[in-house]
C-alpha positions as CSV (number, residue, x, y, z in Angstrom):
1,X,260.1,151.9,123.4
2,X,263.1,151.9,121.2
3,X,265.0,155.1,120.2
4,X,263.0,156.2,116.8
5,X,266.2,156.6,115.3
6,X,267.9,153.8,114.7
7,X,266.4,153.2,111.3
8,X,265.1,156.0,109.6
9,X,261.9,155.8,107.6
10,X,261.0,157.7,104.4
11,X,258.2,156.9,101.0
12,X,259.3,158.4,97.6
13,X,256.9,157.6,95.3
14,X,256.4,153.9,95.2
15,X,259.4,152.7,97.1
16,X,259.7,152.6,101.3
17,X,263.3,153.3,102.2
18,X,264.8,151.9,105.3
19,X,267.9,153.4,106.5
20,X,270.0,151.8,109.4
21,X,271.1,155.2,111.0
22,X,273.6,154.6,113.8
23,X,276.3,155.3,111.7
24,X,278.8,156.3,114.6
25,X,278.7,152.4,116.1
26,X,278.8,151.0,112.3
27,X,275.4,150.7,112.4
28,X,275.8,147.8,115.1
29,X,272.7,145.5,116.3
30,X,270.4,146.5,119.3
31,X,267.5,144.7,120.0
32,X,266.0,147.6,119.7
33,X,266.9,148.6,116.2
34,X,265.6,145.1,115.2
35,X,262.2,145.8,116.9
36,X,262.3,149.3,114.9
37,X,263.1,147.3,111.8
38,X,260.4,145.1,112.0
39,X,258.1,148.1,112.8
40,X,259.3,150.0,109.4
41,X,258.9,146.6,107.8
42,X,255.0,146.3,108.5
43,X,254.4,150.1,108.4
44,X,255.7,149.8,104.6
45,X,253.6,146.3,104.4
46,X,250.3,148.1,105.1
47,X,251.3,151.1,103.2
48,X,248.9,150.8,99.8
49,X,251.5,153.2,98.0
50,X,254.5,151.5,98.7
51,X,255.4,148.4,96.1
52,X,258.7,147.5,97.1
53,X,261.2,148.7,100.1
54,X,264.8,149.7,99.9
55,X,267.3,148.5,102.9
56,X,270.2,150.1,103.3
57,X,272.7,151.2,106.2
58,X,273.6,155.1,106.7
59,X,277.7,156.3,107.4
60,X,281.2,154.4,105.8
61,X,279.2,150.5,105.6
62,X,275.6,148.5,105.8
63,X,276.2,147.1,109.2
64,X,279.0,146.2,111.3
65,X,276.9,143.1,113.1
66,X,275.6,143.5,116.6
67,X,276.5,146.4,119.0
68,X,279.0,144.6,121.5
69,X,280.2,147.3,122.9
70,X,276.6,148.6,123.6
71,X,275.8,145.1,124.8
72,X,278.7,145.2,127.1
73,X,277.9,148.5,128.5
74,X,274.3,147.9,129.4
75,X,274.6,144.1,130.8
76,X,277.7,146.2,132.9
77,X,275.7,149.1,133.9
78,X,272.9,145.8,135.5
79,X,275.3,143.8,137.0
80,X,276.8,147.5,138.9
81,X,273.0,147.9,139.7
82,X,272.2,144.1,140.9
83,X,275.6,144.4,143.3
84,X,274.4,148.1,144.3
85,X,270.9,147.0,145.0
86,X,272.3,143.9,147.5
87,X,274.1,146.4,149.5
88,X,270.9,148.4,149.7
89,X,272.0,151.0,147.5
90,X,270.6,152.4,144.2
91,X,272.4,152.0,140.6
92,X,271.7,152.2,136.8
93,X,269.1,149.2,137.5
94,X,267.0,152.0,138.7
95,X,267.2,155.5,138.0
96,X,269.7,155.2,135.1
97,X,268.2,152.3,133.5
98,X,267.0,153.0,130.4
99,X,263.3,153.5,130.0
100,X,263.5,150.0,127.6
101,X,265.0,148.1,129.6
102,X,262.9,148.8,132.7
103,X,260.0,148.0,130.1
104,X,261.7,144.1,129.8
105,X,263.1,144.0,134.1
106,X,263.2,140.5,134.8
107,X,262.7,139.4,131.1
108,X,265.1,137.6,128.8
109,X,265.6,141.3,127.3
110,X,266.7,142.4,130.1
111,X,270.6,143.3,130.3
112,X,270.5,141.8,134.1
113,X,269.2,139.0,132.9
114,X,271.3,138.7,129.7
115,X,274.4,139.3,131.8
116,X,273.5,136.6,134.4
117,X,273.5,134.0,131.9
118,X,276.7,134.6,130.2
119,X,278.3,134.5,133.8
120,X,281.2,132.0,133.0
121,X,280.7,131.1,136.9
122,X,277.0,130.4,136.4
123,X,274.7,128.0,134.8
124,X,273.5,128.5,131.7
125,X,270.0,128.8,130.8
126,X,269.6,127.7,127.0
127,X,265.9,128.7,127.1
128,X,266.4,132.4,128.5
129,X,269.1,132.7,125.7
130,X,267.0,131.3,122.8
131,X,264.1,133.3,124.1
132,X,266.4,136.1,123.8
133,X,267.9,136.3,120.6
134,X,264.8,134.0,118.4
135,X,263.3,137.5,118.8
136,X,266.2,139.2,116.8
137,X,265.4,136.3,114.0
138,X,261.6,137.0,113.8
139,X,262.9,140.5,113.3
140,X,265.1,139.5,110.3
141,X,262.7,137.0,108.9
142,X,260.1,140.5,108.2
143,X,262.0,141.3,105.6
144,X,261.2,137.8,103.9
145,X,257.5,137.3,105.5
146,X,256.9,141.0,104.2
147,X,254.7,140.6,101.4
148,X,256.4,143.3,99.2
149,X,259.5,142.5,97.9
150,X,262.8,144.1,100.1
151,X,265.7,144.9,97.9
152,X,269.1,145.6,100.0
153,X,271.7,147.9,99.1
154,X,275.2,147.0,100.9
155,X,278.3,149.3,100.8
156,X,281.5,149.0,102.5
157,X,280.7,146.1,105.1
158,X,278.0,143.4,105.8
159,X,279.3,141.5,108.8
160,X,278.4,139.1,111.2
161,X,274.4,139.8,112.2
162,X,274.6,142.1,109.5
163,X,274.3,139.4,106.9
164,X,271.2,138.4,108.4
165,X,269.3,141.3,107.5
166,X,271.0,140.6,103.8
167,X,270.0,137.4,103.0
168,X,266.8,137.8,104.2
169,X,265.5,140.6,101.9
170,X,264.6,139.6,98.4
171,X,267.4,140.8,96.1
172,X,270.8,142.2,97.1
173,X,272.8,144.9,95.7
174,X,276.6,145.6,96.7
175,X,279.6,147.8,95.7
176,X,282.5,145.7,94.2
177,X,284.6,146.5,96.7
178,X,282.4,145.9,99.8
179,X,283.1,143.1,102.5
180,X,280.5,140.5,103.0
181,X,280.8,137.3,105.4
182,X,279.9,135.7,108.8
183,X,283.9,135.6,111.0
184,X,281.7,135.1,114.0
185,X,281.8,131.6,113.2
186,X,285.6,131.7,113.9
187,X,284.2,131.9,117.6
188,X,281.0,133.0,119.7
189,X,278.6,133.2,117.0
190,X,276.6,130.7,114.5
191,X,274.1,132.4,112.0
192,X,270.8,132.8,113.5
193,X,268.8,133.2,110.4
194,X,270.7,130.0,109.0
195,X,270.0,131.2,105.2
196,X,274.0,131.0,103.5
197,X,272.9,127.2,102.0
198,X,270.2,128.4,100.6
199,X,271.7,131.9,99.2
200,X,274.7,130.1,97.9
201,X,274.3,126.3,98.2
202,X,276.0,123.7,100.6
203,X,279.4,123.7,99.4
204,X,280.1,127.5,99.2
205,X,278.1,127.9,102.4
206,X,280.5,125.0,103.5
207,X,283.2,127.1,102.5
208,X,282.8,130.1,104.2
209,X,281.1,129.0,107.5
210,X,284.0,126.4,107.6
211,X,286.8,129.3,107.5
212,X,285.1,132.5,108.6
213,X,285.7,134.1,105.8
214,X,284.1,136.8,103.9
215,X,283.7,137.9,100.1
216,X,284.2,141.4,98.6
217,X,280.9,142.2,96.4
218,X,282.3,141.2,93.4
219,X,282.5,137.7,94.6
220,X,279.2,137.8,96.0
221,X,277.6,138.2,92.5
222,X,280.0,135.6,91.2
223,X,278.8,133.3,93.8
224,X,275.1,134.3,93.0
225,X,274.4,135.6,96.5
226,X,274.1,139.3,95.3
227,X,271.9,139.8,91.8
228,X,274.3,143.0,91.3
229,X,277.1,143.9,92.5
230,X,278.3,147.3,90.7
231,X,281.1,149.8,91.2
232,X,281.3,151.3,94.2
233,X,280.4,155.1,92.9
234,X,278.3,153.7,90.8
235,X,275.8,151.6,93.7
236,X,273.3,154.1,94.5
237,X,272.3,154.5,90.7
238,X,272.1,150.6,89.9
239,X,269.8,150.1,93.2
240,X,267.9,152.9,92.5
241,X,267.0,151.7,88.8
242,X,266.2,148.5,90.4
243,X,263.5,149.5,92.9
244,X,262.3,151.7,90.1
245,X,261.6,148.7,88.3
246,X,260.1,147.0,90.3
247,X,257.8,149.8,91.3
248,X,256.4,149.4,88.1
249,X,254.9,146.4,88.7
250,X,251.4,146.1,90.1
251,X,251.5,145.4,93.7
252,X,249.2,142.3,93.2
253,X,251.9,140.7,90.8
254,X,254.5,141.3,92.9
255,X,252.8,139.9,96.6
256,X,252.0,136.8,94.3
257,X,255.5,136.4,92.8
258,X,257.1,137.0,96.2
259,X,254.6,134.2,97.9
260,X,255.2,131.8,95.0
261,X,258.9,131.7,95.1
262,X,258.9,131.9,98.8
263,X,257.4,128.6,98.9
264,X,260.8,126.9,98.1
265,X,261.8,128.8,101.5
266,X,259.3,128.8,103.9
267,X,258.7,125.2,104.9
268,X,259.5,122.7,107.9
269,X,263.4,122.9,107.3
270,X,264.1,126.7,107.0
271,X,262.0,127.1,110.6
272,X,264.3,123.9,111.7
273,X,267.5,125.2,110.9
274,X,266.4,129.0,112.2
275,X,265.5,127.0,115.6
276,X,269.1,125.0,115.3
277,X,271.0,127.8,113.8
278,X,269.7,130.2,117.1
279,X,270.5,127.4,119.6
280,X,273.9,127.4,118.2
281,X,274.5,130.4,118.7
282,X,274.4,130.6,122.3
283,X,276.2,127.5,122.5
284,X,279.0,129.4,120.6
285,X,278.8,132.0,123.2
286,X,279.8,129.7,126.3
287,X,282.1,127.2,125.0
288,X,285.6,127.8,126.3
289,X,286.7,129.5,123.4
290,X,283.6,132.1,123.8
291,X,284.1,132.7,127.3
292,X,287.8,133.2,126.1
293,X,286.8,135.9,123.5
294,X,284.5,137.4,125.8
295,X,287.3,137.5,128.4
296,X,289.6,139.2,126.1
297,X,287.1,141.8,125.1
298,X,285.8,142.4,128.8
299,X,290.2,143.4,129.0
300,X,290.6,145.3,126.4
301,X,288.2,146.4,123.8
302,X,285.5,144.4,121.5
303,X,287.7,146.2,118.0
304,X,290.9,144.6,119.6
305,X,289.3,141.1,120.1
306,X,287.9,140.6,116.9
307,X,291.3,141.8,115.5
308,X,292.9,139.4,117.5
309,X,290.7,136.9,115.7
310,X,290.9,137.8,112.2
311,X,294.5,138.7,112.0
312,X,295.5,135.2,111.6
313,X,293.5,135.0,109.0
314,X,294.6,137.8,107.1
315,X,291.2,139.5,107.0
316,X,291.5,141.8,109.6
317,X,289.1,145.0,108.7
318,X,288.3,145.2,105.4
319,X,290.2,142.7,103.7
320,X,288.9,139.5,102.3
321,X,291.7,137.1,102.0
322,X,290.9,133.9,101.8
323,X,294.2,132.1,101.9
């Protein structure tokens, strides 16, 4: 199972609030937060009292993207426990694994398995990776496929994975002064969910996944990705009045407006580009340029690569320049 805490679960009246609450890693991406999400996601679903949900992140932003760092740690502590168990000795692929990942041993959830195939000396398995990470996008897509609508409230930053959750909830809310945007496609990363064309169009999406670069909130309601995007101080009270609103409707009206507008979504080509867009990604993940990035974080620190990366940019953090 996945630690019960990584999103945090609460009904007020008419509204489900989901709270990302690993505030200390910027509430960074596990698969096992995602699994948790999609639990909260169907637990509000079934819920007869709850008309609409409220996403939001806990701590100084929304979500910093996935957990790297994390990631690194626990494909590290397998590998120590594969070379451990070849000399005939225990390690953290036994005793100290955690009780999730023994759950997935020998599954494309599993760390070992994870780490094996982003071995720059080995051969990559496209299949294992897709089986890996289309699991983190059927996550994400709950939020749309929920037939209640999902408003998400965004302060500070929505980065990277991050976005994913974003775009695929109904309406979004952010403070004028957060940072929005996918860098990742600077190097190792392509967006999985594959929804920035239809949140913002072709050329805008063009625009950003082109560049890397990311818009504070105030552009994001400009650009018609976010219905609202208020001051800062002033975010919790405009989201609030929103789900308020919306809980007004009847639950009936609002499964059938979600489903109807939905249907412009929800055909052939958004499961197409979801399929494509999750390929990519692991092919972004072991080009040269990935294997590069991954190098330099393995020798340093994840923060310190990704600064290396945006720096040239002149987004480093929370900036949004965009030349």
């Amino acid at each position: 199972m996945s630690d019960p805490h990584s999103v945090r679960y609460e009904v007020t009246g008419r509204v489900a609030r989901l709270t990302l609450n690993r505030p200390d890693r910027g509430n960074g991406i596990t698969l096992g937060l995602v699994r948790e999400l999609s639990d909260c996601v169907e637990r509000a679903d079934l819920d007869p009292a709850v008309h609409v949900l409220l996403l939001a992140g806990d701590g100084p932003g929304f979500c910093a993207g996935y957990d790297l760092v994390e990631s690194a740690e626990r494909m590290g502590a397998a590998g120590e426990g594969d070379a451990r168990s070849a000399e005939g000795e225990s390690g953290p692929g036994e005793a100290d694994a955690r009780p999730e990942d023994r759950a997935f041993a020998g599954s494309p959830l599993d760390p070992a398995v994870i780490a094996a195939n982003h071995d720059p000396a080995a051969t990559w398995d496209a299949m294992v990776d897709f089986a890996m990470m289309s699991r983190n996008v059927r996550g994400f897509m709950s939020l749309m496929q929920c037939g209640k609508p999902v408003v998400c409230k965004v302060h500070g930053f929505c980065v990277g994975g991050g976005t994913d959750m974003a775009l695929c909830s109904d309406l979004l809310v952010i403070g004028a002064g957060a940072k929005i945007g996918y860098p990742p496609a600077r190097v190792w990363g392509s967006p999985t969910t594959a929804l920035w064309a239809h949140r913002i169009g072709v050329q805008r999406a063009k625009r950003l996944l082109f560049t890397g670069d990311s818009l504070s909130g105030a552009e994001a309601a400009e650009w018609g990705l976010a219905i609202e995007a208020p001051p800062d101080d002033r975010l919790d009270e405009r989201a609030e009045a929103l789900v308020e609103r919306v809980a007004m409707m009847p639950l009936n009206q609002l499964r059938m407006m979600k489903l109807l507008v939905n249907q412009t979504l929800l055909g052939p080509g958004l499961l197409a580009t979801h399929t494509l867009g999750t390929l990519l990604d692991g092919i972004a993940r072991h080009t040269a340029e990935g294997y590069a990035f991954q190098r330099r974080a393995a020798g340093s620190s994840f923060k310190e690569a990704v600064r290396e990366r945006d720096d040239p940019f002149g987004d480093a953090g929370r900036a949004t320049h965009k030349g």
